[in-house]
N, C-alpha and C positions, 0 to 999 in steps of 0.2 A: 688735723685730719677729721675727726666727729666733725665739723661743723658742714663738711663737706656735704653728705645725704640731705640737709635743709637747706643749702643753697641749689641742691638740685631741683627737691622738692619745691621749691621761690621758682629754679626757674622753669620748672614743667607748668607749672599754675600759669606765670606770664605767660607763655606761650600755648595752652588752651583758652585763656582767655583772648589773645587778638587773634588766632583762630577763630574763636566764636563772635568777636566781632566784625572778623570780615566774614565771614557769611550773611553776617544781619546786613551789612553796607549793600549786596545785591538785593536790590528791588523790583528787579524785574527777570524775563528769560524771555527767549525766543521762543514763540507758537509758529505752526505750519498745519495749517487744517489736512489731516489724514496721512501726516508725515513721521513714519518711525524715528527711532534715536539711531538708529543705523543712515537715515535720511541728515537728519543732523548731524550728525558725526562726519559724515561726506562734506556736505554744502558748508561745515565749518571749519573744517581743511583746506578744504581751496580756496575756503573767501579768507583766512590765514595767512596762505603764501602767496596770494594776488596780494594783498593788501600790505604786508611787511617784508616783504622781499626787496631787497636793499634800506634797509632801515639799520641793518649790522645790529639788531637785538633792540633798538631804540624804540619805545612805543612812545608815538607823539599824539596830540590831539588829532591833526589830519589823517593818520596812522590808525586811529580806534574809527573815525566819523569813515572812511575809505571800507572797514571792516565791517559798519551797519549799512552801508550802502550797498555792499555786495550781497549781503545774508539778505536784505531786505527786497534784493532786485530777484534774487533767489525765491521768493516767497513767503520768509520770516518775517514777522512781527515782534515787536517787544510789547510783551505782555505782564503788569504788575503782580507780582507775587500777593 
């Protein structure tokens, strides 16, 4: 049972670590010239369940390119971080 507390310790480390590297793997966000996060918040809910509404939780390629089509058609940009 001691060895317990360092194997937890092992695994909170793993797990802030690929945390911290998926954050780095985004390279970009979505820009809308004069568009609150309340604006975004909106137009990325509906372009959510336009876009994966019958997918049954499945995110496919067609499935994310369907999701920048919508935000994009909306006004959004993807913008490099």
């Amino acid at each position: 049972m001691a060895k317990m507390p360092g194997r937890w310790r092992l695994g909170i480390v793993i797990l802030l670590t690929v945390l911290a590297g998926c954050a780095l793997i985004s390279r970009w966000h979505w820009e809308k010239r004069g568009a609150s996060e309340g604006d975004y918040e909106v137009d990325e809910k509906a372009c959510k369940l336009q876009s994966y509404s019958g997918t049954e939780g499945m995110v496919t390629n067609e499935s994310v390119r369907r999701m920048h089509r919508c935000m994009e058609s909306r006004g959004w940009r993807k913008v490099e971080n």
